[in-house]
C-alpha positions as CSV (number, residue, x, y, z in Angstrom):
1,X,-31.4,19.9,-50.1
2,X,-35.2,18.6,-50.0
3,X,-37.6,20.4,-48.3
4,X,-41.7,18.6,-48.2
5,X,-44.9,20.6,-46.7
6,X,-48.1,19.6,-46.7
7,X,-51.2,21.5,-46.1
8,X,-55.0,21.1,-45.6
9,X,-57.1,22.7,-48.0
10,X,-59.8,23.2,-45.2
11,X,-57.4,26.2,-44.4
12,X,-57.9,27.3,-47.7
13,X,-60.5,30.7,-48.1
14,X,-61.3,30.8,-51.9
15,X,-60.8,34.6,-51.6
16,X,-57.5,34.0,-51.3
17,X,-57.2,33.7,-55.1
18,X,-56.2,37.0,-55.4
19,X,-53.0,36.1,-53.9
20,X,-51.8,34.0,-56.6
21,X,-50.5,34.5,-60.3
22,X,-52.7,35.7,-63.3
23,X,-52.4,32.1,-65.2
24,X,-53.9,30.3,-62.1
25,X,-56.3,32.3,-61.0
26,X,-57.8,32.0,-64.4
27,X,-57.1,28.2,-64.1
28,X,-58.9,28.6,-60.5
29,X,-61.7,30.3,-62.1
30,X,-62.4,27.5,-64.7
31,X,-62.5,24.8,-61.9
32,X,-66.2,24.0,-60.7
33,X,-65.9,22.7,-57.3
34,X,-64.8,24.7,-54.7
35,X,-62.2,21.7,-52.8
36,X,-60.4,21.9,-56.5
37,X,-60.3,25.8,-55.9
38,X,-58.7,25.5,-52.8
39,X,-56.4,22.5,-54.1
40,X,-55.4,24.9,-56.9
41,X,-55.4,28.3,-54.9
42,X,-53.3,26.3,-52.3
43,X,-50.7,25.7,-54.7
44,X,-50.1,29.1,-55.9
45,X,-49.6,30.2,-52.3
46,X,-46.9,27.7,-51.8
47,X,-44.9,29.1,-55.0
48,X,-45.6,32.9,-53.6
49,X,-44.0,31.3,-50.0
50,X,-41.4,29.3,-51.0
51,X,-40.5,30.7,-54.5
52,X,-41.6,34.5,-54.0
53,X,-39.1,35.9,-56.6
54,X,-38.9,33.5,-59.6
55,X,-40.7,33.3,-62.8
56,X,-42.5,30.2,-62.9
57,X,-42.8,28.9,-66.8
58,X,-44.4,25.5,-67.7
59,X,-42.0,22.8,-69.7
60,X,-43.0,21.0,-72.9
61,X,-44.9,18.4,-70.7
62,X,-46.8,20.6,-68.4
63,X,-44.5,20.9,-65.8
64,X,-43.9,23.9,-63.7
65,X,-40.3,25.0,-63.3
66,X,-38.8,28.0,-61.4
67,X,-35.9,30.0,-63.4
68,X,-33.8,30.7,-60.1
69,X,-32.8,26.8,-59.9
70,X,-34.6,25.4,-57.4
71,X,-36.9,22.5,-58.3
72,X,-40.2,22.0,-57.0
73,X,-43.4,19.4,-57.7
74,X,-46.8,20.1,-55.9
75,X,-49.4,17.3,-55.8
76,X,-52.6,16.9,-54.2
77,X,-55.3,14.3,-53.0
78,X,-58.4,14.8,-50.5
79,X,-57.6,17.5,-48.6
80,X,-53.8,17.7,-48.3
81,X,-51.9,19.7,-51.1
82,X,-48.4,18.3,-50.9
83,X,-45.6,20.9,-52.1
84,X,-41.7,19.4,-52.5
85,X,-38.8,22.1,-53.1
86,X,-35.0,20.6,-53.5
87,X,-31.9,22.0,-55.5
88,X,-32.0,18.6,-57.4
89,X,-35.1,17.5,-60.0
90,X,-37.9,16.3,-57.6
91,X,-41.6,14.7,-58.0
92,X,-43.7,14.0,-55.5
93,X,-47.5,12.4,-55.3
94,X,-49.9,12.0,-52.8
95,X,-52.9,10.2,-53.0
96,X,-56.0,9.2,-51.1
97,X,-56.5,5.7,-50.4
98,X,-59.9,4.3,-51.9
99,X,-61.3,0.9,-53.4
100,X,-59.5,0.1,-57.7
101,X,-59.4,-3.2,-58.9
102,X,-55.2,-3.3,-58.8
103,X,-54.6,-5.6,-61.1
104,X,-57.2,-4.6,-63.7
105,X,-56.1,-1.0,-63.6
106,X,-52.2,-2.2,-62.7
107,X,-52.1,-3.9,-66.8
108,X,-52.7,-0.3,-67.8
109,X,-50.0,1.7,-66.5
110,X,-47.6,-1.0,-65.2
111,X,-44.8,-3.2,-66.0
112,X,-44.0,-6.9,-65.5
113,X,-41.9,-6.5,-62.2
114,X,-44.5,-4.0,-60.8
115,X,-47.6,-6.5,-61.7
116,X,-45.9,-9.4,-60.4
117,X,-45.4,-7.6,-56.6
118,X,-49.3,-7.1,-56.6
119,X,-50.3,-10.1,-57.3
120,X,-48.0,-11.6,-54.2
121,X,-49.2,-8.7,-52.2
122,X,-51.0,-9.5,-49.2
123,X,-52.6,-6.4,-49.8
124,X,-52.8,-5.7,-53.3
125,X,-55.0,-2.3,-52.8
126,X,-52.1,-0.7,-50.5
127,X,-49.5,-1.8,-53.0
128,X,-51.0,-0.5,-55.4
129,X,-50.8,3.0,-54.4
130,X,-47.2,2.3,-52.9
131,X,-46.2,1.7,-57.0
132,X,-48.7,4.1,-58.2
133,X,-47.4,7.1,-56.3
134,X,-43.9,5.8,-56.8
135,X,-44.2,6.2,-60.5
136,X,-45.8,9.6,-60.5
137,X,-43.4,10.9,-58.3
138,X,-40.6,9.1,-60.8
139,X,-42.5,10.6,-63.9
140,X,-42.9,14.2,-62.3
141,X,-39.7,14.0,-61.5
142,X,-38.1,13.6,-64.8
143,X,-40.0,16.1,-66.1
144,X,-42.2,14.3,-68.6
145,X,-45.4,13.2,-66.4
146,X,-47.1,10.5,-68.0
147,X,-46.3,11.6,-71.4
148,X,-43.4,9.0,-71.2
149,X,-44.8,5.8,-71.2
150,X,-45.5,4.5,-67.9
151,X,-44.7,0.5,-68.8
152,X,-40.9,2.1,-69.9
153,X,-39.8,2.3,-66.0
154,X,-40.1,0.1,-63.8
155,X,-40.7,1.6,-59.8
156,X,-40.9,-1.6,-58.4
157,X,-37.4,-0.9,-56.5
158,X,-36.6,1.8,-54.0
159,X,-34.1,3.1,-56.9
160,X,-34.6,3.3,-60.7
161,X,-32.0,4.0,-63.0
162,X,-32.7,5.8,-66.4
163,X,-29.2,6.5,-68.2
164,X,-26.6,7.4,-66.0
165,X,-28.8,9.2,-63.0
166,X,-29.9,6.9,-60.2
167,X,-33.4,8.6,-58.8
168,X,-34.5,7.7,-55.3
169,X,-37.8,6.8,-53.8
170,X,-39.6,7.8,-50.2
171,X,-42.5,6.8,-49.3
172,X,-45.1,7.8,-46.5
173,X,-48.3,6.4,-45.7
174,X,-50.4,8.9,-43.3
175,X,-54.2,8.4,-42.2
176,X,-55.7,6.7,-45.2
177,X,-52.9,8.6,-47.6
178,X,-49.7,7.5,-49.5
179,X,-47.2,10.0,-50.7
180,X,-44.1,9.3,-52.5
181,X,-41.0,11.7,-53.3
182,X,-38.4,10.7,-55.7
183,X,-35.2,12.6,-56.2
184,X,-31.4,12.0,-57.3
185,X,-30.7,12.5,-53.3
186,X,-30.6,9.2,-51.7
187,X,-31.2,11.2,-48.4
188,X,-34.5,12.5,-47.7
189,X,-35.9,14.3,-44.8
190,X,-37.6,11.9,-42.1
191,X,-41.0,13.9,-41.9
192,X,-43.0,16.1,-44.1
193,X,-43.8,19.6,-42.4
194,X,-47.5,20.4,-42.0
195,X,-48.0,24.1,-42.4
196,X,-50.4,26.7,-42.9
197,X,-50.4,29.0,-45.5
């Protein structure tokens, strides 16, 4: 089971903050611009929608995981928050398409395979963000974020194999946006829901 939303943080009244949990309202209150509220304030609400009875605890990487089983990623770009729930390990990324130097940057954070596909890219910036939200989402998704080195996998498949789990990769590209889901679920829904909160 996946289930992706996606919401606009225009929607987002920084009152709202009350709504959320005690640790991110304090981690609202130390953000200084008020679309970063809202990105963070929007998050909170989808855990209080979609996960309205677990205790949310953080794991040795900084990643937030529910105690009921269910697995969820949030990420956020611009003005969309994206949120991803499943009953299988999940990451997700979204993010906002915008002018990098993709091969200068692309040394830093990615492997051989991955470099080579950008420099044969007809369009280097778009691919770019294709592997850059693929390996987020991969790195989210294992749990360890960017704390694993990001050369050690390489995304530059629509699978990736770490062990013996096979993780999956999705990818949208939406109005100047790229997101990427990956999950062990080869089978992911078609669409990600827009919704208010």
């Amino acid at each position: 089971m996946i289930k992706l939303y996606i919401a606009i943080i225009n929607d987002i009244d920084l009152k709202r903050v009350c709504e959320v949990d005690a640790d991110r309202a304090c981690k609202v209150s130390r953000l200084k611009l008020s679309d970063d509220k809202k990105r963070c304030i929007a998050g909170g609400l989808f855990i209080k929608k979609f996960l309205p009875s677990s205790k949310i605890t953080v794991n040795e990487f900084g990643k937030p995981e529910a105690d009921n089983g269910l697995h969820f990623n949030i990420s956020h770009s611009g003005e969309y928050v994206l949120f991803a729930l499943s009953d299988k390990k999940i990451g997700c990324d979204i993010e906002k398409f915008r002018n990098v130097n993709p091969e200068k940057l692309g040394k830093i954070v990615f492997c051989d395979n991955e470099m080579a596909l950008i420099k044969n890219s007809a369009d280097k910036q778009q691919c770019f963000f294709d592997l850059w939200t693929r390996k987020e989402s991969f790195l989210k998704c294992i749990g360890k974020g960017f704390h694993q080195n990001s050369k050690s996998v390489d995304v530059s498949q629509n699978i990736c194999q770490i062990a013996k789990n096979t993780y999956h990769f999705k990818m949208w590209h939406m109005d100047g946006y790229t997101v990427s889901v990956c999950s062990e679920y080869e089978t992911m829904p078609e669409n990600i829901e827009f919704i208010r909160l």
